[in-house]
VEXLOMAR-660498 format. One record per residue: x, z, y of N, C-alpha, C in turn. Coordinates in steps of 0.2 Angstrom, whole numbers, plus 5000, padded with zeros to 4 digits. Atoms other than C-alpha are relative to their C-alpha. Example, Ala and Ser with C-alpha at 12.3 -4.5 7.8 and 13.67 -1.06 7.14 Angstrom:
500450004994506250394978500450005006
499649994994506850364995499650035005
//
This chain:
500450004994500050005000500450005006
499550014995500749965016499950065005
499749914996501450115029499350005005
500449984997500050085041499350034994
500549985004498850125029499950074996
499949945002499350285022500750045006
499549984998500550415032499650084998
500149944999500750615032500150025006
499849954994500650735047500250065000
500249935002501150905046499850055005
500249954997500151035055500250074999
499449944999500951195061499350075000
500449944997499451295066499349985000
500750034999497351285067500149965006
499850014994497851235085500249914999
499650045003498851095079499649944995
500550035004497451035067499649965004
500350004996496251045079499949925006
499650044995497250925090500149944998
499950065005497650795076499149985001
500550045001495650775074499849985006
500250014993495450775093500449895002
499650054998496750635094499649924994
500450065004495850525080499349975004
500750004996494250545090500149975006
500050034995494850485105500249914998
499850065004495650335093499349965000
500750075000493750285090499749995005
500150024995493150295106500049965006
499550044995494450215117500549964997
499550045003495150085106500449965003
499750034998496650005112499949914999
499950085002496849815114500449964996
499450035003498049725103500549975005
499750064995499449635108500049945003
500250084999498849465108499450015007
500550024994497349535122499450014997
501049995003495849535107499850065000
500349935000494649655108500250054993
500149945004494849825097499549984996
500749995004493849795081499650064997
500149935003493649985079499450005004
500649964995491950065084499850054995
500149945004491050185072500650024994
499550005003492050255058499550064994
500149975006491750345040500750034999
499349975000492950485039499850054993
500249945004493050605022500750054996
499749915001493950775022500050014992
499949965010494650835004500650055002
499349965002495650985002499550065000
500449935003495251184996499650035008
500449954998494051305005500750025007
499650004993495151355023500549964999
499350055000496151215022499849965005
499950044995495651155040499349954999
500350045000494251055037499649995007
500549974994492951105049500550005005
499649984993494251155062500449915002
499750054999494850975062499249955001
500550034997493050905064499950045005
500249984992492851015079500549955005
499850044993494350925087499749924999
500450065002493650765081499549995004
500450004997492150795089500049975009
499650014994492950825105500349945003
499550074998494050665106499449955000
500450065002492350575103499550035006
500349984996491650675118499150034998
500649955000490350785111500250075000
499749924999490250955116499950044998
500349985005489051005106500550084994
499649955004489651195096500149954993
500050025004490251125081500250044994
499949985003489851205065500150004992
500250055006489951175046499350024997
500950005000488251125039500250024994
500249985007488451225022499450004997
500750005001486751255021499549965002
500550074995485851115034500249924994
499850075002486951005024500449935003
499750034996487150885037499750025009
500249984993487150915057500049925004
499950074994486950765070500050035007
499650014994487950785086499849935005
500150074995487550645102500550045006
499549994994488850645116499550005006
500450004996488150685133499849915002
500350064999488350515138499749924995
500450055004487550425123500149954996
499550055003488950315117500450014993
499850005006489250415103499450044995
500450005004488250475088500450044997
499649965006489150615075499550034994
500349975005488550645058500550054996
499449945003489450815050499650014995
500350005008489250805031500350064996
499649955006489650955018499749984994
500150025009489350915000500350044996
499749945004490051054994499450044995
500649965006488251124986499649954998
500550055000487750974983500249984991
500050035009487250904963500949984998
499450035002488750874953499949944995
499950075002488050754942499749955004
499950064996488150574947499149995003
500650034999486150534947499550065005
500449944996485550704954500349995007
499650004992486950684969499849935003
500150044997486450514973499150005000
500649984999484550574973500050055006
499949954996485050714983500249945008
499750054994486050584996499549955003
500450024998484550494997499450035005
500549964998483250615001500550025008
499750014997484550655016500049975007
500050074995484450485024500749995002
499050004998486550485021499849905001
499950115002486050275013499949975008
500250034994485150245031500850005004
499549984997486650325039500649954999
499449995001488150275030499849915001
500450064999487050075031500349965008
500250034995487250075050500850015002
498949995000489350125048500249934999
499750055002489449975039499849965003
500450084996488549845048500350025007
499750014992489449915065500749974998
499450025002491149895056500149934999
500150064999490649705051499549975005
500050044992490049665068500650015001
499650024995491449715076500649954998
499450025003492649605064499649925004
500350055001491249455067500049985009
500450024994490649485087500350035005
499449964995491549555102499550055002
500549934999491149725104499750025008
500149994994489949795117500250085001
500049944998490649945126499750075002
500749955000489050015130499650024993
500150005005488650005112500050084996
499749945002488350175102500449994993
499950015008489550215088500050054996
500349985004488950285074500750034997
499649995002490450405067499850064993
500349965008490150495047500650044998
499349965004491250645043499850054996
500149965006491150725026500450024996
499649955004491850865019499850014993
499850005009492450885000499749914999
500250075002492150685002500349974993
499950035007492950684985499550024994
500549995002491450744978499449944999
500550065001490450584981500349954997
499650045002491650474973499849925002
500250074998490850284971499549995005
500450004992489550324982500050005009
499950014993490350304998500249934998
500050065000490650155003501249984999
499150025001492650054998500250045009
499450014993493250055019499850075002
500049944996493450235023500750025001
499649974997494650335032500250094996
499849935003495250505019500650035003
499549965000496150635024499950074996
499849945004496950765014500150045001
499549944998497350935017500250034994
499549975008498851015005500550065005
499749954999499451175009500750034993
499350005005500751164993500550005002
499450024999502351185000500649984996
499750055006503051104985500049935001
499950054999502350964989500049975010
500150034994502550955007500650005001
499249994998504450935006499949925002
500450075001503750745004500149955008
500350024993503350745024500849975002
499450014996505150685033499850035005
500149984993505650805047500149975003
500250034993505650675059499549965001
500550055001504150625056499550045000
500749984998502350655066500150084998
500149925000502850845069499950025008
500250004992501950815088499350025000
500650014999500350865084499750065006
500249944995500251015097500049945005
500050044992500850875110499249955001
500550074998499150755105499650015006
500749974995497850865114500150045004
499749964994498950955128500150054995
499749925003499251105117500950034999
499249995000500951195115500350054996
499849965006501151295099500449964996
499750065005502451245088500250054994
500049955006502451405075499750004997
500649995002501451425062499650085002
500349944998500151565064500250074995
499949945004500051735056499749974993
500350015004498951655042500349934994
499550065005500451525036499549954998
500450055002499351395038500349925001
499750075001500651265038499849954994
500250055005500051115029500149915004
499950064998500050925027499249964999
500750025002498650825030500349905002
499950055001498650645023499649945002
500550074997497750475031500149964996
500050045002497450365020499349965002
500750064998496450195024499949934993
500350075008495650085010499549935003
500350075003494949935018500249985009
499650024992495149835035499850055005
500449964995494049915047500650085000
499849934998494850105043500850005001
499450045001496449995041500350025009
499950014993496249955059500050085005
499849944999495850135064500450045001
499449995000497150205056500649985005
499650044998498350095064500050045010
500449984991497450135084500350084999
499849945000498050335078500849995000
499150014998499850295073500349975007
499450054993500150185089499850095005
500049984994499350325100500750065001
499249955003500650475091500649955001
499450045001502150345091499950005009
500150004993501550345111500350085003
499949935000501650525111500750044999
499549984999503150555103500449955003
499550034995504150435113499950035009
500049944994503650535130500150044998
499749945001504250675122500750005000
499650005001505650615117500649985008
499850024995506150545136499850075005
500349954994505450715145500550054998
//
């Protein structure tokens, strides 16, 4: 798989979490232009969180939210299920998914997903993602952004082109990360911690992108971090 399409970041602190989803969020919101001048093909996005019980999950869709200008408390929906978020000014749309009590087998969970109105939902991800590749995006346009938690739990039933991130608090395998590599995440979102906390919450959280659209995404966050640490790296 090619490097835009997977990378790791390591997070130092919830702060630092926080600050990575913030930074993604901004990524769909304000998508950069290419080089060539064409528009941004990015607008909504399908995002799905895997990793254990406080491993960031939640605290990385609060900054997520954030970057996508909603201001809305952001809580996990363990028991509502799913929460819906609209930014004040209209242009975004946030779906916050937990699937964590949801059916384990395949036909009760996809019964469950239904009753929901995930299929309506996850239906208007994809059709914004195949316009934008087809039609030149409208700015004023809302977009429609899907984020679920324990998304390894739905397996087939998400669609191929989504956006997963991992959180791995194994410091076994987090030797993996290269220290020079995306250890700026306090710089994404103004903040300025660079210790982990009392709660040794140092971890790695992984992006991987499975199809063009989250491809393209993906890619609009690498450039903004590669932006970021190069004005650090000059200050």
């Amino acid at each position: 798989m090619n490097d835009h399409f997977r990378f790791p970041v390591l997070s130092s602190s919830p702060l630092e979490t926080h600050n990575l989803g913030n930074l993604l969020g901004r990524a769909i919101r304000f998508p950069q232009r290419s080089g060539n001048g064409e528009p941004p093909p990015t607008t909504g996005a399908l995002i799905g969180l895997v990793g254990d019980l406080g491993a960031g999950k939640t605290t990385f869709t609060q900054g997520l939210a954030r970057g996508l200008g909603v201001q809305a408390r952001i809580t996990s929906p363990t028991f509502t299920l799913i929460n819906e978020y609209t930014s004040p000014t209209k242009d975004v749309r946030l779906f916050h998914v937990d699937s964590y009590r949801l059916a384990e087998d395949s036909q009760s969970l996809a019964a469950e997903l239904y009753g929901l109105g995930m299929e309506e939902i996850l239906d208007v991800v994809e059709e914004e993602s195949f316009d934008a590749w087809e039609y030149p995006p409208d700015p004023a346009a809302m977009r429609h952004v899907v984020v679920i938690e324990w998304a390894d739990r739905l397996g087939d039933l998400l669609p191929a082109d989504r956006l997963t991130v991992r959180f791995d608090s194994d410091p076994h395998r987090q030797t993996s990360v290269d220290n020079g590599q995306m250890r700026l995440a306090h710089e994404a979102a103004g903040g300025r911690t660079h210790m982990m906390d009392d709660n040794g919450s140092e971890r790695t959280l992984s992006f991987c992108a499975t199809g063009p659209h989250s491809g393209a995404l993906l890619s609009e966050m690498r450039t903004a971090m590669d932006r970021i640490q190069r004005r650090e790296a000059i200050s």
